[in-house]
N, C-alpha and C positions, 0 to 999 in steps of 0.2 A: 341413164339415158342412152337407147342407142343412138348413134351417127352413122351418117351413109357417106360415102367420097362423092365430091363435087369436080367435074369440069366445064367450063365454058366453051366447048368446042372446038379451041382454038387453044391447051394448054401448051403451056413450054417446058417440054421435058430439063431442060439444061437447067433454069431458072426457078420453076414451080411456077412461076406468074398461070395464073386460069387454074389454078386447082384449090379448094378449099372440102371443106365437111358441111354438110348438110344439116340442118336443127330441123327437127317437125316444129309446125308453130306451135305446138300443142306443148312440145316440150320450151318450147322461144317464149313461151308467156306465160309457163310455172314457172322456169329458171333461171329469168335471164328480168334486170330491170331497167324500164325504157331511160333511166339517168346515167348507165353507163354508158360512156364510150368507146370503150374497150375490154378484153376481156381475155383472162391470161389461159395460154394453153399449153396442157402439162401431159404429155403420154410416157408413158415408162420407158425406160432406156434413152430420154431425151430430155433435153434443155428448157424449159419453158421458151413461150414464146408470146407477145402482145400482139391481140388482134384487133384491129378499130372495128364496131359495128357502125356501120353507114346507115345513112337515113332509109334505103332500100329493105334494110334486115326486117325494119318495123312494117314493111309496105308490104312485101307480100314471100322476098328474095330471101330466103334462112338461109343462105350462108357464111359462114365462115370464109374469108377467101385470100387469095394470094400469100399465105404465111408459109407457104411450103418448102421456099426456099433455103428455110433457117430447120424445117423437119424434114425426115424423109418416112412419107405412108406409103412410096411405091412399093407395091408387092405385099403390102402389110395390112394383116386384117386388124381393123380400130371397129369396137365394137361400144367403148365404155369413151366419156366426157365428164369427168369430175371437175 
């Protein structure tokens, strides 16, 4: 699956709050099931990390969001989402 980076226009560099990865719906409704509520996130050379999917994920919003705090994508091309 690829993923695109996500910001809310108003991201906190210091924090990561307002940055998340973007899901096509396309890929948000082969891979992903509407019972989870969360969803673990693993890139190489890092820690996992638990993401909540909010009621918005399902509504129209594929992101990923605010977990960035505990990763760091700045400067980093993320291409793959296992």
């Amino acid at each position: 699956m690829i993923v695109v980076g996500w910001d809310n226009g108003l991201p906190n560099n210091r924090t990561g709050a307002g940055y998340g990865i973007r899901i096509a719906r396309e890929d948000r409704d082969t891979h992903f099931q509407r019972g989870w509520s969360s969803v673990v996130i693993k890139l190489e050379g890092e820690n996992e990390v638990e993401v909540s999917l909010s009621d918005s994920f399902w509504r129209g919003c594929t992101e990923l969001r605010s977990f960035l705090g505990n990763i760091s994508l700045l400067g980093r091309e993320v291409t793959r989402l296992a």
